[in-house]
Biopython code that builds the backbone (N, CA, C, O; Angstrom):
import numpy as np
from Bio.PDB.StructureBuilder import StructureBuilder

atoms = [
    (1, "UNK", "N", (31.877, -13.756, 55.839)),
    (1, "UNK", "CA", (32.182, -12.353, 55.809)),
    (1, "UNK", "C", (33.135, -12.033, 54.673)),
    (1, "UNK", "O", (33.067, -11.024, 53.970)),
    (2, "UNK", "N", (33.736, -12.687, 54.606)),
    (2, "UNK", "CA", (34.835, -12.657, 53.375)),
    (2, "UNK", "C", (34.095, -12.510, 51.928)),
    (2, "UNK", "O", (34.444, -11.599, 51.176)),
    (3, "UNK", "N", (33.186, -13.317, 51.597)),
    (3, "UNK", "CA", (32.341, -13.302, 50.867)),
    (3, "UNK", "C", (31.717, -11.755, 50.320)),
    (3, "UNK", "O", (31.686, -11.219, 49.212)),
    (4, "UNK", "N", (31.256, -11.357, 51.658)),
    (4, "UNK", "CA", (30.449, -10.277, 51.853)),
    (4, "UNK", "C", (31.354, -8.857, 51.769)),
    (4, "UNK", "O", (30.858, -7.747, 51.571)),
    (5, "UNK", "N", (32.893, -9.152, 51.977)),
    (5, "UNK", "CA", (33.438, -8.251, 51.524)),
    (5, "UNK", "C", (33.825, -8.141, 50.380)),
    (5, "UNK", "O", (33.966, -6.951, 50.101)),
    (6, "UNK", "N", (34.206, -9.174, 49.115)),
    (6, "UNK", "CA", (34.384, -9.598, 48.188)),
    (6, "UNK", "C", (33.625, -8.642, 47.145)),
    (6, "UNK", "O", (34.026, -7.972, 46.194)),
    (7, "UNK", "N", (31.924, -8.930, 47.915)),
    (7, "UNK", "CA", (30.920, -8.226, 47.217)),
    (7, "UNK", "C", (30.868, -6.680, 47.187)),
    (7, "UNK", "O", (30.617, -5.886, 46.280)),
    (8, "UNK", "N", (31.141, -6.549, 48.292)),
    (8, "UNK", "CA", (31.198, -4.988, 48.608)),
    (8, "UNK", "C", (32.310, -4.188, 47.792)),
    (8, "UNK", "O", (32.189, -2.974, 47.625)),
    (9, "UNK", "N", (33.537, -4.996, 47.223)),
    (9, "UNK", "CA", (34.250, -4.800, 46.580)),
    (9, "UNK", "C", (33.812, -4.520, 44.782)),
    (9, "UNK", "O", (33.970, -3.620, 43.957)),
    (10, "UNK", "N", (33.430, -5.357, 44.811)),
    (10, "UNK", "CA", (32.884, -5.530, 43.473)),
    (10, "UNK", "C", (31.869, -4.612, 42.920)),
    (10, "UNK", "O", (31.616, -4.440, 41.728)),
    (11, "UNK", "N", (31.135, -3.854, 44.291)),
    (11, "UNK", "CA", (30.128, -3.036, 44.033)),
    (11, "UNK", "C", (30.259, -1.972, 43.056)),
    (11, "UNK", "O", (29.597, -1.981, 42.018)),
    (12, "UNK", "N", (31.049, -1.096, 43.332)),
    (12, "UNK", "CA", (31.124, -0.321, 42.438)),
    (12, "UNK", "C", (32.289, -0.119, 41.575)),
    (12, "UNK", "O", (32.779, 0.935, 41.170)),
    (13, "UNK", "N", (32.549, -1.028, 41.424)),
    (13, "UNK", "CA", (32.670, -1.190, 39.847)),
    (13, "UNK", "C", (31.465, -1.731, 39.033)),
    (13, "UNK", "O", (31.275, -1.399, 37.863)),
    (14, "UNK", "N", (30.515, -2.740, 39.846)),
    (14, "UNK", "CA", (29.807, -3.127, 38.843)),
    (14, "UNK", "C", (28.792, -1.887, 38.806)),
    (14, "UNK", "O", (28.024, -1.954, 37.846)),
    (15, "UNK", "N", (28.650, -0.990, 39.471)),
    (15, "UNK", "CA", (28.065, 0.020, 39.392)),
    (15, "UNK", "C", (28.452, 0.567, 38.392)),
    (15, "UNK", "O", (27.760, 0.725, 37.386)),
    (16, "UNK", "N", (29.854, 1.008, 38.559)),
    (16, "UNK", "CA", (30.393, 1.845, 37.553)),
    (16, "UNK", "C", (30.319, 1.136, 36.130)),
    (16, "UNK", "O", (30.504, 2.027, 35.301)),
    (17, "UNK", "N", (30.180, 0.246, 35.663)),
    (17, "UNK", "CA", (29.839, -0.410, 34.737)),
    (17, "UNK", "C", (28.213, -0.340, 34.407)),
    (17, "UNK", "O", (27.736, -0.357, 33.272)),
    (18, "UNK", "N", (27.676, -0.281, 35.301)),
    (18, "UNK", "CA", (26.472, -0.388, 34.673)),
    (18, "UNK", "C", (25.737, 1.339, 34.049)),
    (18, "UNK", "O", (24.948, 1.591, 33.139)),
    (19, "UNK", "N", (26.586, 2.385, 35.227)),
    (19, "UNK", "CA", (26.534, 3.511, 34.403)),
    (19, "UNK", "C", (27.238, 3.569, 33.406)),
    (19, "UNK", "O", (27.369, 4.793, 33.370)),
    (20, "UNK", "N", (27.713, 3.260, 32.689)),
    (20, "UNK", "CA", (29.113, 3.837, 31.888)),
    (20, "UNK", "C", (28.393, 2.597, 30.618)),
    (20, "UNK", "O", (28.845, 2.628, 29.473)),
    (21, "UNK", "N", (27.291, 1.589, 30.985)),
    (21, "UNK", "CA", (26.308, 1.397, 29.894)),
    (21, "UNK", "C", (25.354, 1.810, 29.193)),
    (21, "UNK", "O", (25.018, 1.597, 28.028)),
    (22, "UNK", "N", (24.710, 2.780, 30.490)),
    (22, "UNK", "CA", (23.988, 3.218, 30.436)),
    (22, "UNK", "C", (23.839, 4.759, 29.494)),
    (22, "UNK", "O", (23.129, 5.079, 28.540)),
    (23, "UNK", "N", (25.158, 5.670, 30.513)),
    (23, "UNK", "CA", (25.385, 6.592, 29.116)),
    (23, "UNK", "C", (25.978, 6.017, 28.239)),
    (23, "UNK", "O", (26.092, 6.934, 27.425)),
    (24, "UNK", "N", (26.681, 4.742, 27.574)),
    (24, "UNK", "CA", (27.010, 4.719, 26.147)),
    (24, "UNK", "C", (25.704, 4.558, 25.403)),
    (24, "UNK", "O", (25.758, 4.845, 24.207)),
    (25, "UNK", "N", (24.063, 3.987, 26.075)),
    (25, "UNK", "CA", (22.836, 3.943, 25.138)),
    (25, "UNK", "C", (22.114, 5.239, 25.505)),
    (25, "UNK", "O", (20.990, 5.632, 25.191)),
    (26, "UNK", "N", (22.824, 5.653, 26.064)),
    (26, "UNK", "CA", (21.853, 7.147, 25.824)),
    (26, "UNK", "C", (22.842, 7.855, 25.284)),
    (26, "UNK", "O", (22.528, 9.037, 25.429)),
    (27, "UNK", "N", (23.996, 7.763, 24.670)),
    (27, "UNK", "CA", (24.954, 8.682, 23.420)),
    (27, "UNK", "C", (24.244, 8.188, 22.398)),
    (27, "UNK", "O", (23.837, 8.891, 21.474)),
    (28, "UNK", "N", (23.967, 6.428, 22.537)),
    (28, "UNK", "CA", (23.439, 5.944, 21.069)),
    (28, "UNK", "C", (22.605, 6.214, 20.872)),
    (28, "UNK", "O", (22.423, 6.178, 19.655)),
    (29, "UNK", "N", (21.338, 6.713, 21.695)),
    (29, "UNK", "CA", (20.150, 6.925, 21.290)),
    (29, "UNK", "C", (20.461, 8.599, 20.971)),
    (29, "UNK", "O", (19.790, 9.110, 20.075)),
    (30, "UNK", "N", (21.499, 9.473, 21.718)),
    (30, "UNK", "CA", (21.637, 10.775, 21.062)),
    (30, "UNK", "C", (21.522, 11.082, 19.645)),
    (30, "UNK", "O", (20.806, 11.809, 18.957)),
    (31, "UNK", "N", (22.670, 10.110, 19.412)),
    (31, "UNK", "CA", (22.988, 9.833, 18.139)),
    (31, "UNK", "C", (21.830, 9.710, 16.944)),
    (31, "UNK", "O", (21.802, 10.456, 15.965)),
    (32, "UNK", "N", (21.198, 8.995, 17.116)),
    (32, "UNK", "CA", (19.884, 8.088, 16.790)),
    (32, "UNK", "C", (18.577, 9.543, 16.787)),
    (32, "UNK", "O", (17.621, 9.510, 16.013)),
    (33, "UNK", "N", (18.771, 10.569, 17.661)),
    (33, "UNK", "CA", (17.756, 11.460, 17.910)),
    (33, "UNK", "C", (18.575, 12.461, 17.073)),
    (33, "UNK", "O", (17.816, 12.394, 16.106)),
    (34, "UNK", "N", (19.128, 12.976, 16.836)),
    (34, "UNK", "CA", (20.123, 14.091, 16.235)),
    (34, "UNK", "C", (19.885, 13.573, 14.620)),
    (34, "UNK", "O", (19.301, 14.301, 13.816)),
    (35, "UNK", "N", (20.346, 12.394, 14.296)),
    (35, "UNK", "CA", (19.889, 11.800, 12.620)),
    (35, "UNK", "C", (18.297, 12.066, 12.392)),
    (35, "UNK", "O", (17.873, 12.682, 11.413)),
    (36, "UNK", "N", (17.658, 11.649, 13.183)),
    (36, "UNK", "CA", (15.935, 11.740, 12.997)),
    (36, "UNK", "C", (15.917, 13.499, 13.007)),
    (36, "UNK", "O", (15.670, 13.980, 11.901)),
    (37, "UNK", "N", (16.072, 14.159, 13.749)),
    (37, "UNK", "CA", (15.879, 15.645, 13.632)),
    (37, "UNK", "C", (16.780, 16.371, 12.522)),
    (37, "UNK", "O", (16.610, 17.564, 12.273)),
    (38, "UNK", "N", (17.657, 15.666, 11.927)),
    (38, "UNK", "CA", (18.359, 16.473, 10.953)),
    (38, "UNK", "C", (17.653, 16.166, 9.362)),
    (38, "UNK", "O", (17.755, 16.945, 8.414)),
    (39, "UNK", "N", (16.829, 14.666, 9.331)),
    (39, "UNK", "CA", (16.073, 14.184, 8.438)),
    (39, "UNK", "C", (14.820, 15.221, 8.670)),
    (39, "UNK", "O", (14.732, 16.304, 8.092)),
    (40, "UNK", "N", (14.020, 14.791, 9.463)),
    (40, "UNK", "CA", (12.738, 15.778, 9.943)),
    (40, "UNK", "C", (13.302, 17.697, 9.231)),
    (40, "UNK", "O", (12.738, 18.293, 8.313)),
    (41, "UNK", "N", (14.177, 18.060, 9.819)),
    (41, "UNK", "CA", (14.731, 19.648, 9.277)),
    (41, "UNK", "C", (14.898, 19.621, 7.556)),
    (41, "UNK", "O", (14.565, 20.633, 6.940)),
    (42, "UNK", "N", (15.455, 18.354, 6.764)),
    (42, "UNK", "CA", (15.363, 17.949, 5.622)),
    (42, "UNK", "C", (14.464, 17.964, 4.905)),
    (42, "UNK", "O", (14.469, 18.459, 3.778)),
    (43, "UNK", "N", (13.419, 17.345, 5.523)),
    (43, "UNK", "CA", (12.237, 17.100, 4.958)),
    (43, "UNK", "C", (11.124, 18.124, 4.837)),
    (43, "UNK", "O", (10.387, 18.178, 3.853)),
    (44, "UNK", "N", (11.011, 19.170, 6.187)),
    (44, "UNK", "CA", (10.383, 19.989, 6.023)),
    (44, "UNK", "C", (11.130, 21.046, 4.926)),
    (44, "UNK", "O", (10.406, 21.438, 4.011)),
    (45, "UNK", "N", (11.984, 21.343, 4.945)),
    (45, "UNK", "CA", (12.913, 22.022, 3.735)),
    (45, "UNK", "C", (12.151, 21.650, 2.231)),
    (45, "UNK", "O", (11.590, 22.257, 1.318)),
    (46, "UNK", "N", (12.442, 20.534, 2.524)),
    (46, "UNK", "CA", (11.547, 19.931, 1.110)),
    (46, "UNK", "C", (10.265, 20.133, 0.377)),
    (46, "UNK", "O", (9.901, 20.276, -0.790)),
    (47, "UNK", "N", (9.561, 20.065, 1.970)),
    (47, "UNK", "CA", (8.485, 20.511, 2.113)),
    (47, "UNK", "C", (8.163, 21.967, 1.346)),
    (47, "UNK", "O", (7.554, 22.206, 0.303)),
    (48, "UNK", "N", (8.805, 22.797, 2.271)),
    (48, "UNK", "CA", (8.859, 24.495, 1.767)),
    (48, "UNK", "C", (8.697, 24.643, 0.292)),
    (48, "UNK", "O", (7.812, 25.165, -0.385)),
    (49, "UNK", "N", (10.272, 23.777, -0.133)),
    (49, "UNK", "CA", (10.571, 23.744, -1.407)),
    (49, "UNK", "C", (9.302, 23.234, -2.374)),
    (49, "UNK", "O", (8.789, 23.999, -3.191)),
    (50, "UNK", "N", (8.869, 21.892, -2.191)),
    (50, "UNK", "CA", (7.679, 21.749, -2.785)),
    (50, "UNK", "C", (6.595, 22.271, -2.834)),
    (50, "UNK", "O", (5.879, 22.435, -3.822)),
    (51, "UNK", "N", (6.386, 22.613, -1.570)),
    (51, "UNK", "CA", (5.074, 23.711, -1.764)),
    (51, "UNK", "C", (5.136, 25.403, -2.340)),
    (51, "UNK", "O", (4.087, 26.015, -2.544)),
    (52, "UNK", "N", (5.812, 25.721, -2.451)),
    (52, "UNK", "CA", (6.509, 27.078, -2.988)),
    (52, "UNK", "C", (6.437, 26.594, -4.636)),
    (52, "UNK", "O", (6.018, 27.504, -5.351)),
    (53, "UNK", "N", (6.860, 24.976, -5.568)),
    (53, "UNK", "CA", (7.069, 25.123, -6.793)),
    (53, "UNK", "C", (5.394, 25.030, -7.094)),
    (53, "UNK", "O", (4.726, 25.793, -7.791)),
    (54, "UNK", "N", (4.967, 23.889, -6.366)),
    (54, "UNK", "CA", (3.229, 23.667, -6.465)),
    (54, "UNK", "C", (2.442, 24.576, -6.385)),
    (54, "UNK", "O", (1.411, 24.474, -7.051)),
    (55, "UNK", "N", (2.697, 26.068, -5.346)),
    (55, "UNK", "CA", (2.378, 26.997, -5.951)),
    (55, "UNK", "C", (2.084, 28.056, -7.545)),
    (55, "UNK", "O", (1.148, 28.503, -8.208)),
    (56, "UNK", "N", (3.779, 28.031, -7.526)),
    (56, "UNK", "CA", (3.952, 28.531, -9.123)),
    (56, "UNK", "C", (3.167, 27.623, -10.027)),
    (56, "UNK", "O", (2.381, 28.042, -10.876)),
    (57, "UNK", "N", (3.362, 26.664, -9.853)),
    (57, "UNK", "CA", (2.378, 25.248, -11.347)),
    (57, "UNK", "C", (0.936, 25.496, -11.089)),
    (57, "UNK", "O", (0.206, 25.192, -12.032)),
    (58, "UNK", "N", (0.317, 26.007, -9.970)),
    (58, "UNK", "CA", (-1.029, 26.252, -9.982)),
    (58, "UNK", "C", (-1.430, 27.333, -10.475)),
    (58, "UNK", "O", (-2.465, 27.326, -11.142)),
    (59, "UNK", "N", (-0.635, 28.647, -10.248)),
    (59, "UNK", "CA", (-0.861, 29.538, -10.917)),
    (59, "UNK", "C", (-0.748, 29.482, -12.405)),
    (59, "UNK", "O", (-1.622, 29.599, -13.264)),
    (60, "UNK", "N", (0.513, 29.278, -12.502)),
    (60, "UNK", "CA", (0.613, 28.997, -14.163)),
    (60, "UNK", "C", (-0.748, 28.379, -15.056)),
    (60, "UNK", "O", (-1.472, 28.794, -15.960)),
    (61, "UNK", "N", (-0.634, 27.205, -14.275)),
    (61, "UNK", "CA", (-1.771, 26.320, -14.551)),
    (61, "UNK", "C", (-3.411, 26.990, -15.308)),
    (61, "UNK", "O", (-4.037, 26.885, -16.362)),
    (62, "UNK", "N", (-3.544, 27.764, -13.837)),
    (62, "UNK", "CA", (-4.923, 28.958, -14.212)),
    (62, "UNK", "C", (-4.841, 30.072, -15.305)),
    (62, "UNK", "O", (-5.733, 30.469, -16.055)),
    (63, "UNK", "N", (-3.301, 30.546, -15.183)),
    (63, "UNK", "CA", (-3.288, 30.602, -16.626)),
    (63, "UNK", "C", (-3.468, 30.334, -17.530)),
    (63, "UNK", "O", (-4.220, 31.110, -18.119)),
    (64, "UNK", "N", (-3.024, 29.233, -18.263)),
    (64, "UNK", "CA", (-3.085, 28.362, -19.105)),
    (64, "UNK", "C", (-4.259, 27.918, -19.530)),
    (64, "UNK", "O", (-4.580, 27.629, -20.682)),
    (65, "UNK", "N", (-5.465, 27.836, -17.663)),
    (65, "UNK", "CA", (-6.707, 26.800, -18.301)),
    (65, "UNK", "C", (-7.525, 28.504, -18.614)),
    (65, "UNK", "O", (-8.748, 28.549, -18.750)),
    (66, "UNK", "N", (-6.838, 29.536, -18.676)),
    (66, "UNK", "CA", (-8.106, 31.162, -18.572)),
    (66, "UNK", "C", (-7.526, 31.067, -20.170)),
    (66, "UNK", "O", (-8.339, 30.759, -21.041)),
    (67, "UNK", "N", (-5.952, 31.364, -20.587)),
    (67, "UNK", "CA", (-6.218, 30.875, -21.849)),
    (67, "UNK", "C", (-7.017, 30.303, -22.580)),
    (67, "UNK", "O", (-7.918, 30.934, -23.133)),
    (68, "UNK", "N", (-6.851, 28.963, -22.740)),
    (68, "UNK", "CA", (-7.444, 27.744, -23.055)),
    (68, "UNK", "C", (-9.099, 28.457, -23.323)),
    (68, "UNK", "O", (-9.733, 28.508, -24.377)),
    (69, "UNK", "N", (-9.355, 28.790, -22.403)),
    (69, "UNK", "CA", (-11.064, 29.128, -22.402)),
    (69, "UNK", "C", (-11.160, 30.242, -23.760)),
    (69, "UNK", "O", (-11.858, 30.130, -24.767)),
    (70, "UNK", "N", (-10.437, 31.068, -23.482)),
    (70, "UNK", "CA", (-10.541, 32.383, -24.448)),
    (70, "UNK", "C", (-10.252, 32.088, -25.527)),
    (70, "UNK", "O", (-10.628, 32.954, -26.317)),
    (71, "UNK", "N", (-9.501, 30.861, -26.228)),
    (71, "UNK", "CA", (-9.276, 30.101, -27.430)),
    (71, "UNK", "C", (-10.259, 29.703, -27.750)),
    (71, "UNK", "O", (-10.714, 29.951, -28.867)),
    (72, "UNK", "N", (-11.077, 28.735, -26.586)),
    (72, "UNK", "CA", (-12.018, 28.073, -27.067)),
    (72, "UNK", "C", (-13.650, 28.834, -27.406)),
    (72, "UNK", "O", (-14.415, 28.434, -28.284)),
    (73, "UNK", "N", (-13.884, 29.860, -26.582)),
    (73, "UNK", "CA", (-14.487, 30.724, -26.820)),
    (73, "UNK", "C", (-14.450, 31.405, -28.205)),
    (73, "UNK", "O", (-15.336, 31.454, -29.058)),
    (74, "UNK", "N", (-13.263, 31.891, -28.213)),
    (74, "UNK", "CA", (-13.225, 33.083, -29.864)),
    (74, "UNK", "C", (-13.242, 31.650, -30.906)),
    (74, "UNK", "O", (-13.974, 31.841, -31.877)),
    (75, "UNK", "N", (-12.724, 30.562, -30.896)),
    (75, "UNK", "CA", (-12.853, 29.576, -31.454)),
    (75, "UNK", "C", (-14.323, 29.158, -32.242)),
    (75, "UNK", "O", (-14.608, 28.952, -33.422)),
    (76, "UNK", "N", (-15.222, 29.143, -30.762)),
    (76, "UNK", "CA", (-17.029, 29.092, -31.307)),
    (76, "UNK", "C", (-17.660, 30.059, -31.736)),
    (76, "UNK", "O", (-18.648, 30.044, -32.469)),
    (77, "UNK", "N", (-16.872, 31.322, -31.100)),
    (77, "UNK", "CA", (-17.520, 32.225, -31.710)),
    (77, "UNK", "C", (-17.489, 32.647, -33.192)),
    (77, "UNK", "O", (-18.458, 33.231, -33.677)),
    (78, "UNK", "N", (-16.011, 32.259, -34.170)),
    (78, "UNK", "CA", (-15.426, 32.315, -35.075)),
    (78, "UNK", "C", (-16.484, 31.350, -36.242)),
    (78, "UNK", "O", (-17.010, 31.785, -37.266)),
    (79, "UNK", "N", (-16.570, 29.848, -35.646)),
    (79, "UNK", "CA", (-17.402, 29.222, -36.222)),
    (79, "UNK", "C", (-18.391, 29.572, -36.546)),
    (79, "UNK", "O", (-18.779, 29.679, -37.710)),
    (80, "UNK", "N", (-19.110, 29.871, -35.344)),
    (80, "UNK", "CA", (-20.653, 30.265, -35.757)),
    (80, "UNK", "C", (-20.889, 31.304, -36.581)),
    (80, "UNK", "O", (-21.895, 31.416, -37.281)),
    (81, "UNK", "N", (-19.710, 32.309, -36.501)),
    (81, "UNK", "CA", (-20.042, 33.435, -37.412)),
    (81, "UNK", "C", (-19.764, 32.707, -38.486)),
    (81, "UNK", "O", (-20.776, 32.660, -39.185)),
    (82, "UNK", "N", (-18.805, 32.063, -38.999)),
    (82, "UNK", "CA", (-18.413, 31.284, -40.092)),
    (82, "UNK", "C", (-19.062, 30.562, -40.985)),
    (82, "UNK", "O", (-18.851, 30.483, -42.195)),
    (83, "UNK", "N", (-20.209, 29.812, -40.057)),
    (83, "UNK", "CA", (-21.614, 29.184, -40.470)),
    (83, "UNK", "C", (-22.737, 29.950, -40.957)),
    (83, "UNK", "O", (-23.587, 29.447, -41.692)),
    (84, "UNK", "N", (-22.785, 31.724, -40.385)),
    (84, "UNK", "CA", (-23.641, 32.459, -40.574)),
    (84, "UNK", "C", (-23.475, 32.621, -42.036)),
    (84, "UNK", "O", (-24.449, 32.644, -42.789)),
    (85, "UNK", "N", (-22.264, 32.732, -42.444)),
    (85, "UNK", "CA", (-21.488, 33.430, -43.605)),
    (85, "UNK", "C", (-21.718, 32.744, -44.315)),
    (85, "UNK", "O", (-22.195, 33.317, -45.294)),
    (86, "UNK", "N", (-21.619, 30.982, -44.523)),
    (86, "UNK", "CA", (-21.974, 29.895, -45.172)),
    (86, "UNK", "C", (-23.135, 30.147, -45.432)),
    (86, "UNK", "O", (-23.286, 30.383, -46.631)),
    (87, "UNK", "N", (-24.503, 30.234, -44.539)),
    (87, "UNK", "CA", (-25.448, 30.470, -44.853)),
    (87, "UNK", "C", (-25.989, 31.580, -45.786)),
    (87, "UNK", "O", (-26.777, 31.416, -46.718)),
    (88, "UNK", "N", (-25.465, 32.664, -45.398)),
    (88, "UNK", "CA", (-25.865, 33.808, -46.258)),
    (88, "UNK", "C", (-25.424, 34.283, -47.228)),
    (88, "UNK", "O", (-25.679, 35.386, -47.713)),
    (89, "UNK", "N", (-24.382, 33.099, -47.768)),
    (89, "UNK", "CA", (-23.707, 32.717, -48.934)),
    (89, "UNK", "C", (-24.607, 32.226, -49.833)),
    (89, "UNK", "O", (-24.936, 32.798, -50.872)),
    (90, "UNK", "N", (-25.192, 30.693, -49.271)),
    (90, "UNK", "CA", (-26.257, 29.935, -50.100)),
    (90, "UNK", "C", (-27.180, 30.548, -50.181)),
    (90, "UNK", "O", (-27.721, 30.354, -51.270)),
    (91, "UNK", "N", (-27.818, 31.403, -49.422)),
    (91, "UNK", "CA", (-28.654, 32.378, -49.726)),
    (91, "UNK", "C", (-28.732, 33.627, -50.810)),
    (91, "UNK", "O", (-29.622, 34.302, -51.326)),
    (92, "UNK", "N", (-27.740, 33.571, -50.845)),
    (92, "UNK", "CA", (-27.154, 34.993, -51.676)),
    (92, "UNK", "C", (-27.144, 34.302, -53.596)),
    (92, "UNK", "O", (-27.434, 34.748, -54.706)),
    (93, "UNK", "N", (-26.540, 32.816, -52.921)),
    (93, "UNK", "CA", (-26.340, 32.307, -54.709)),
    (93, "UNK", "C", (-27.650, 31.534, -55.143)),
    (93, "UNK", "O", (-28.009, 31.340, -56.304)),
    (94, "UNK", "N", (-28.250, 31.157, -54.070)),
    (94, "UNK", "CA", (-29.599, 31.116, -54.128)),
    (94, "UNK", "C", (-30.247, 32.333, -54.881)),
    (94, "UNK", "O", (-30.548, 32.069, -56.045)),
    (95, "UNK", "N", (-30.489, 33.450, -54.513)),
    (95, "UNK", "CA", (-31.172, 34.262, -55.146)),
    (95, "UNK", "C", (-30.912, 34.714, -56.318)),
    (95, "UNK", "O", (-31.811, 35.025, -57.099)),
    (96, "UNK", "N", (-29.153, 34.848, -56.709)),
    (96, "UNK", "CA", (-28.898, 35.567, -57.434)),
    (96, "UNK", "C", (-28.831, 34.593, -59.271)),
    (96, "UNK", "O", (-28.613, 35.086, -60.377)),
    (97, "UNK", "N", (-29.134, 33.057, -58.871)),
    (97, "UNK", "CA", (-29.345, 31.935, -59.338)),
    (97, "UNK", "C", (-30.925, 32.434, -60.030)),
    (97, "UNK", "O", (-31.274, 32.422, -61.210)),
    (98, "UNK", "N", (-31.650, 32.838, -58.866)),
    (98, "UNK", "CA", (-32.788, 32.989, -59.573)),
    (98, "UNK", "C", (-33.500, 34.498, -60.198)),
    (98, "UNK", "O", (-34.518, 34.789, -60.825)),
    (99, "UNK", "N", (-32.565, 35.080, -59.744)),
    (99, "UNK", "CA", (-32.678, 36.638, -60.190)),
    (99, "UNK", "C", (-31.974, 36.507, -61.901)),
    (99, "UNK", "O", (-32.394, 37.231, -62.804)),
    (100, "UNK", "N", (-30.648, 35.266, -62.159)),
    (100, "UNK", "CA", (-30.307, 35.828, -63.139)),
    (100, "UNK", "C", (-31.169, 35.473, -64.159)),
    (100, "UNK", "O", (-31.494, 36.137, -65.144)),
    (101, "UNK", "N", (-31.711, 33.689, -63.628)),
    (101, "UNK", "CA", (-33.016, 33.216, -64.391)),
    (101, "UNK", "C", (-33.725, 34.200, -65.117)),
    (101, "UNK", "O", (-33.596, 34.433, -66.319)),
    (102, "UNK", "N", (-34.649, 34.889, -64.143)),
    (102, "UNK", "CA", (-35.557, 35.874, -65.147)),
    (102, "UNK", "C", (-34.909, 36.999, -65.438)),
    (102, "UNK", "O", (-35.729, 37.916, -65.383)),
    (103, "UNK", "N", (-33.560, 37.502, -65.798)),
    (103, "UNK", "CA", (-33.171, 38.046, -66.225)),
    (103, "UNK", "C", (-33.195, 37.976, -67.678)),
    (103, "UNK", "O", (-33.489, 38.767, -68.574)),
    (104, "UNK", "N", (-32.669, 36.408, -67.602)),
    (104, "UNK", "CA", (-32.701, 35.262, -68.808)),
    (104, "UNK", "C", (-33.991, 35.093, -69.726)),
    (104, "UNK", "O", (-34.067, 34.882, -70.936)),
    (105, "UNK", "N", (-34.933, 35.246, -68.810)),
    (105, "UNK", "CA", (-35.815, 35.162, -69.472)),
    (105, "UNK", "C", (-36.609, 36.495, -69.949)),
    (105, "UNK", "O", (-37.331, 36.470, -70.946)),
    (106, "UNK", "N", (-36.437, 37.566, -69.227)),
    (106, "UNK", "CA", (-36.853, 38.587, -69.884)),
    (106, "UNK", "C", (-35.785, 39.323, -70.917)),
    (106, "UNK", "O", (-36.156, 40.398, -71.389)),
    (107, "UNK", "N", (-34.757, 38.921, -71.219)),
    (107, "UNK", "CA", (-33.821, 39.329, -72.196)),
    (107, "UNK", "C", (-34.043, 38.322, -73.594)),
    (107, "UNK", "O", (-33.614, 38.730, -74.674)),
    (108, "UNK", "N", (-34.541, 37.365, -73.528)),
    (108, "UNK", "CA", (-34.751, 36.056, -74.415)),
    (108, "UNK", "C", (-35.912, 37.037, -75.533)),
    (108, "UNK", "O", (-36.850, 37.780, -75.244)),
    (109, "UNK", "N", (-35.316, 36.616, -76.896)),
    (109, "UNK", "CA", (-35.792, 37.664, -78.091)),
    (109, "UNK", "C", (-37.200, 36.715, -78.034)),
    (109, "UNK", "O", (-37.161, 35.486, -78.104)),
    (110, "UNK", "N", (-38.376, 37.458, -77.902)),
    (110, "UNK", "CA", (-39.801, 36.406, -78.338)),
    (110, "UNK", "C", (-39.908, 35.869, -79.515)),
    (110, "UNK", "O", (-39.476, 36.478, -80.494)),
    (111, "UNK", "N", (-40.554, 34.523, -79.650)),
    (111, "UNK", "CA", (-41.170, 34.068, -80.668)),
    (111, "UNK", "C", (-42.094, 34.423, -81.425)),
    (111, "UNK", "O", (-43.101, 34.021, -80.844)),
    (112, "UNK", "N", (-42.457, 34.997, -82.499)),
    (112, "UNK", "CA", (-43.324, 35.083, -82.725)),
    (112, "UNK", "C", (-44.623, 33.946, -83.451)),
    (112, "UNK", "O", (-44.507, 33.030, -84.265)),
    (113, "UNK", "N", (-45.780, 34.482, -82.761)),
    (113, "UNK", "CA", (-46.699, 32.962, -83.109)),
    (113, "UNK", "C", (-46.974, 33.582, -84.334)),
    (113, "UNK", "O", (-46.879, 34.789, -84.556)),
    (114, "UNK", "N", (-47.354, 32.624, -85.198)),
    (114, "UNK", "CA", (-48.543, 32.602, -86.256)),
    (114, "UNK", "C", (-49.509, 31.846, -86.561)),
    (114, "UNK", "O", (-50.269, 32.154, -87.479)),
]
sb = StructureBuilder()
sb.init_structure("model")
sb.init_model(0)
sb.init_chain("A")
sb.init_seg("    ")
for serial, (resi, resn, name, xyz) in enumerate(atoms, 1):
    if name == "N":
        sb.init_residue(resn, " ", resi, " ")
    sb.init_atom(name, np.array(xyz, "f"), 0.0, 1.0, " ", f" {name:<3s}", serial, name[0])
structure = sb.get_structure()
C-alpha cells in the first residue's frame, strides 16, 4: 500500500509534466505555423508583385513586337519599290542608250559614194 500511495503521489505531477510538455510542443509547433504563414503571406506578395511586373513586360513586349512588324513591313515595302526604281532605271538608260545611238546616226554627215 505504501507503494501504491507513493504512486498516487507522483501522479500528478507526472501529469502535470506531461501537460506542461505537451503545451511547450504545441507553442513549438505555434511557432513553426506562424513562420510558415508569414513566408506563405511573403510569397504570395511576391507573387502579386511578379505578376503585376510580367504584366507590364508583356504589354510592352506587344509593343515592341507591333513595332518591329511595321519596320519590317515599310522596310519591304521600301525595297521593293527600290528595286522597281532600279529597274526602271536600266530601262530608262537602256533606251535612252539606244535612242541616242540613232540620234548618232542620223546626225552623222553622209558619205558620199562615187
Amino acid at each position: 500500500l505504501t507503494q501504491a500511495g507513493g504512486f498516487q503521489r507522483n501522479l500528478p505531477t507526472s501529469l502535470r509534466m506531461c501537460i506542461e510538455d505537451l503545451c511547450s510542443k504545441r507553442d513549438e509547433l505555434n511557432s513553426q505555423i506562424k513562420q510558415e504563414e508569414d513566408e506563405k503571406e511573403r510569397l504570395q506578395h511576391d507573387i502579386r508583385v511578379l505578376s503585376e511586373k510580367l504584366s507590364r513586360v508583356n504589354e510592352s513586349l506587344a509593343q515592341r513586337l507591333a513595332a518591329r512588324a511595321t519596320f519590317d513591313r515599310t522596310i519591304a515595302e521600301t525595297e521593293a519599290a527600290y528595286t522597281k526604281i532600279l529597274e526602271s532605271s536600266q530601262s530608262l538608260l537602256s533606251v535612252l542608250k539606244q535612242e541616242a545611238g540613232n540620234l548618232s546616226k542620223a546626225t552623222e554627215p553622209r558619205r558620199k559614194e562615187h
